[in-house]
BANUGU-25390 format. One record per residue (C-alpha): residue in one letter; residue number from 1; x, y, z. Coordinates in nm, 3 decimals. Layout:
BEGIN
PT  rest   nr       c1       c2       c3
PT     a  NUM        X        Y        Z
...
***
This chain:
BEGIN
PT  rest   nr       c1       c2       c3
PT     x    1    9.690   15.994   12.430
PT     x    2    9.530   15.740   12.111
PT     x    3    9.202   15.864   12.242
PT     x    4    9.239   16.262   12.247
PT     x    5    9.026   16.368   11.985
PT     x    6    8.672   16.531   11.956
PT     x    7    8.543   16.183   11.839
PT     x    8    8.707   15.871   11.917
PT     x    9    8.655   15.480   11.658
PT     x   10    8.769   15.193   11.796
PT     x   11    8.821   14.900   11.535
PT     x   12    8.780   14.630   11.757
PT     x   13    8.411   14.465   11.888
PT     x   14    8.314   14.523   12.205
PT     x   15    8.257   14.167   12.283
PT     x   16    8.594   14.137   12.300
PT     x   17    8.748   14.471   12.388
PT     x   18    8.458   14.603   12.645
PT     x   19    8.432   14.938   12.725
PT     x   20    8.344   15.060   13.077
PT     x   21    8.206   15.450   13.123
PT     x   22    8.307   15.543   12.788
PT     x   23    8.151   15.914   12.665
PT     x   24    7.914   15.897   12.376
PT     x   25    8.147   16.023   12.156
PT     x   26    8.338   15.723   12.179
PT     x   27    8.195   15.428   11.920
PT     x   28    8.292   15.040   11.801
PT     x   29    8.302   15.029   11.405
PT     x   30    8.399   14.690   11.410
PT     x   31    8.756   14.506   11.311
PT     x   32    8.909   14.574   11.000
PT     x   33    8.984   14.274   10.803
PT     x   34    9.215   14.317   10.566
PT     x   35    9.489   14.063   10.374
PT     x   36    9.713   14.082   10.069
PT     x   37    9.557   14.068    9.689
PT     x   38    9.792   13.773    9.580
PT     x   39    9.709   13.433    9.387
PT     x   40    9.684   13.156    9.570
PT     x   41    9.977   12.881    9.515
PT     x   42    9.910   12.571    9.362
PT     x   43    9.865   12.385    9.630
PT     x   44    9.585   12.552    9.757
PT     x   45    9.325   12.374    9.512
PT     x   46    9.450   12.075    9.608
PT     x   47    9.445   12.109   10.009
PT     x   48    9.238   11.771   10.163
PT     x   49    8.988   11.815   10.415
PT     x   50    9.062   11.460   10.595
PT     x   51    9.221   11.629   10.894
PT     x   52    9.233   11.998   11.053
PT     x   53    9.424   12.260   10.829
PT     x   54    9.643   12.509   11.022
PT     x   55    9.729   12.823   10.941
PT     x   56   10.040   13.002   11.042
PT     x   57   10.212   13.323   10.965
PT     x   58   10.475   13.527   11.201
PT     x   59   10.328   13.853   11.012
PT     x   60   10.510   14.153   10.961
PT     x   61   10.660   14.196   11.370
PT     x   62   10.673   13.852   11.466
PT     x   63   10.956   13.640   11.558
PT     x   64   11.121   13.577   11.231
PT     x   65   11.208   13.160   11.360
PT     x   66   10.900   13.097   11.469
PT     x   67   10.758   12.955   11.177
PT     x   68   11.028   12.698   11.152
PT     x   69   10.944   12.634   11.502
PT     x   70   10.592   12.595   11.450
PT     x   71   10.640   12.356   11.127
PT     x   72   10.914   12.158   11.373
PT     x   73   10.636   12.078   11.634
PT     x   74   10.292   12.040   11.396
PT     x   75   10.537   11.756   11.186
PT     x   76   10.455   11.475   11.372
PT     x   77   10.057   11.599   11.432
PT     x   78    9.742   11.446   11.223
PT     x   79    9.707   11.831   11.038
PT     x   80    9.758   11.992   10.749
PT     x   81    9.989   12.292   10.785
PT     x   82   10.003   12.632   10.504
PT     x   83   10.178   12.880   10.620
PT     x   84   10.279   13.268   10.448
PT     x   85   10.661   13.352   10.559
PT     x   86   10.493   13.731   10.514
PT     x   87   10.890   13.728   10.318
PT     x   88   11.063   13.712   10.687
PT     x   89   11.109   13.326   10.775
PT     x   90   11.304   13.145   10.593
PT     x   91   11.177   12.768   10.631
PT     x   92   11.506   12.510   10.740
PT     x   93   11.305   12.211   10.637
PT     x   94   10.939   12.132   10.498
PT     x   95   10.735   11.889   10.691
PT     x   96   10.562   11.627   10.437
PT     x   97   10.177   11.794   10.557
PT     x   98   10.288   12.128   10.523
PT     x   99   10.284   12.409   10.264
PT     x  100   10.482   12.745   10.230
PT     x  101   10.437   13.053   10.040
PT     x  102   10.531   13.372   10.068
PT     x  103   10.236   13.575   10.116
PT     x  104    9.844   13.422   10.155
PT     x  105    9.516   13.567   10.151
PT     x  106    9.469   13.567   10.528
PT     x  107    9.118   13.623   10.568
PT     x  108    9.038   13.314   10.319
PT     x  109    9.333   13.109   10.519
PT     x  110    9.153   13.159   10.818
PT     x  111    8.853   13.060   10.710
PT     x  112    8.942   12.720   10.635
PT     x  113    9.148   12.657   10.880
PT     x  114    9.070   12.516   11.216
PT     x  115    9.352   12.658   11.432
PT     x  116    9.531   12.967   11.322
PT     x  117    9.896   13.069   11.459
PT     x  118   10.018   13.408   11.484
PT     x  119   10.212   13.649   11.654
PT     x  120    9.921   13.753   11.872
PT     x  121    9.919   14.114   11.630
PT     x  122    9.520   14.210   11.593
PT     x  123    9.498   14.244   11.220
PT     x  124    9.517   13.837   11.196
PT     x  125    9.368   13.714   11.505
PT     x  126    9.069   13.953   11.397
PT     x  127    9.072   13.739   11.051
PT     x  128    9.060   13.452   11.298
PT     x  129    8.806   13.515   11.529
PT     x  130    8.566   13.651   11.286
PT     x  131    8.577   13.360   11.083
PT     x  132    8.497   13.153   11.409
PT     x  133    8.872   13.020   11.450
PT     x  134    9.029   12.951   11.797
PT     x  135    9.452   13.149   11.768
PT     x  136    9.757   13.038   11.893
PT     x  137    9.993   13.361   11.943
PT     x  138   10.328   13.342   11.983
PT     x  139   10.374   13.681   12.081
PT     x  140   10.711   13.878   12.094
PT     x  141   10.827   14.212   12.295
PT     x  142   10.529   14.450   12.113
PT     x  143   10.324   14.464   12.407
PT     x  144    9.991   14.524   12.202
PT     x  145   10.031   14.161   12.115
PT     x  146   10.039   14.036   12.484
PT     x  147    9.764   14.288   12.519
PT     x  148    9.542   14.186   12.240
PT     x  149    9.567   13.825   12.355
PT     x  150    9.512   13.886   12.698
PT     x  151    9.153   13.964   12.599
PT     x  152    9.164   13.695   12.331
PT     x  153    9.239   13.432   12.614
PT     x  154    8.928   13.610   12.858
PT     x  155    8.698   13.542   12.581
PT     x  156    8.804   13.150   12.526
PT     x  157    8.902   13.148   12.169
PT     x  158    9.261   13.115   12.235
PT     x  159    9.624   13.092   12.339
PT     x  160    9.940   13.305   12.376
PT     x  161   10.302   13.161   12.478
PT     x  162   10.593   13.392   12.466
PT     x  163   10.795   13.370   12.135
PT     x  164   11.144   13.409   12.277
PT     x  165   11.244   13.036   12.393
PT     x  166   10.940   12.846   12.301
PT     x  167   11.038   12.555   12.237
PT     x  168   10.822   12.261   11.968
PT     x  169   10.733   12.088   12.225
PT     x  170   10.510   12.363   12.414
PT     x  171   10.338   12.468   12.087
PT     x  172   10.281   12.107   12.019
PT     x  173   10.080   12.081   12.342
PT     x  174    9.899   12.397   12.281
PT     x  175    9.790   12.305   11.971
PT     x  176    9.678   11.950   12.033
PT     x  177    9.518   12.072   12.384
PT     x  178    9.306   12.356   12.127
PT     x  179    9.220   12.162   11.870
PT     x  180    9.102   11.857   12.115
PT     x  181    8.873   12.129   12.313
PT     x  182    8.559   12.244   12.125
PT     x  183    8.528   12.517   12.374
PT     x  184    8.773   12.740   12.240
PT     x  185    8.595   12.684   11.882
PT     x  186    8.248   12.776   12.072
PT     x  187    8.411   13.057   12.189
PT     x  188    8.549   13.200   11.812
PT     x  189    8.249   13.115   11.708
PT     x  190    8.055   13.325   11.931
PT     x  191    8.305   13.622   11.854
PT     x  192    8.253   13.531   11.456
PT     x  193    7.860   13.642   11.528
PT     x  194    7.946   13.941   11.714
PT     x  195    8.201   14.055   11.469
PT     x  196    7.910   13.953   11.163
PT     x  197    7.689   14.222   11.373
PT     x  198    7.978   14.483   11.314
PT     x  199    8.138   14.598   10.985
PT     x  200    8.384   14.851   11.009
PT     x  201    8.364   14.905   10.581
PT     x  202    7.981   15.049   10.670
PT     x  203    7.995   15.182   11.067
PT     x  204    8.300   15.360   10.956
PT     x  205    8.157   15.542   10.654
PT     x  206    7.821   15.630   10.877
PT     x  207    8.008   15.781   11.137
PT     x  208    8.197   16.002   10.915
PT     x  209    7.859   16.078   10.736
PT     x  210    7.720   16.220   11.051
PT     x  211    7.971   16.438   11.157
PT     x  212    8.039   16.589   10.858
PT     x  213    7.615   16.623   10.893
PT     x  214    7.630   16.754   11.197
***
């Protein structure tokens, strides 16, 4: 049904999302990475690099208590924490290493981060990946999250455990068992030069250029 059209785009790599038998009018323009035009908090200047920075955001259709979750069970870990509420989670209580707003430039967050936590949604585990960051998704009831991870967790850059019921603990081990496993960095990183290979802001405009040429 997505795919019933004379030509079909996919904005996804296929390193991650392979295709099998496809017909030629079927084409990879690479992910499209977009995040918010806001200024960064104060904080953000100041941000140490003495330990791993993680970056967490529910988005706009995650679970709306994960982050608190997440904050609960990263409080006791050697990390830095920011994390954008995306204006849905409302934070119980800070952690001393970790810093809120409401909205962060993702792609930027991801980049200097060394674990990033989401709901498993494309849009930020493609910020992830193609900066050459391992995810953690907690995903909820959308199934393209479970799907999206499911190839996320073939490729070895990542994670998923299901939002409703997680508890601190089990994010606490996922994280420490990521961040204490440079395979799943190998692995983004790997994806990062695939997606590098693939811009969607210059396959995109080509492909409409030759159609309209043809």
């Amino acid at each position: 049904m997505y795919t019933f059209g004379d030509y079909t785009a996919y904005a996804d790599i296929p390193e991650l999302i392979p295709l099998f038998d496809a017909p030629e009018t079927h084409t990879f323009v690479g992910a499209v990475l977009w995040s918010p035009e806001v200024p960064t908090p104060e904080w953000w200047a100041t941000l140490t690099t003495d330990r791993p920075i993680v970056y967490a955001t529910p988005g706009s259709s995650g679970d709306g208590e994960m982050l608190s979750i997440v904050l609960d069970a990263l409080a006791s870990l050697p990390v830095t924490v920011i994390a954008a509420t995306a204006g849905r989670s409302r934070v119980r209580a800070l952690p001393a290493n970790a810093y809120t707003a409401d909205y962060l430039p993702g792609t930027q967050a991801a980049a200097r981060a060394s674990l990033v936590i989401c709901n498993g949604g494309s849009p930020t585990t493609n910020q992830a990946l193609a900066a050459g960051v391992p995810v953690l998704a907690l995903a909820s009831n959308n199934m393209d999250q479970h799907l999206n991870m499911q190839a996320v967790r073939r490729s070895g850059a990542g994670e998923v455990l299901r939002a409703r019921g997680v508890g601190a603990d089990a994010v606490r081990k996922a994280v420490d068992r990521i961040l204490n496993s440079p395979n799943y960095r190998r692995s983004a990183e790997t994806l990062a030069t695939a997606h590098a290979r693939t811009h969607a802001a210059e396959r995109f405009p080509e492909l409409i250029g030759r159609l309209v040429q043809g």
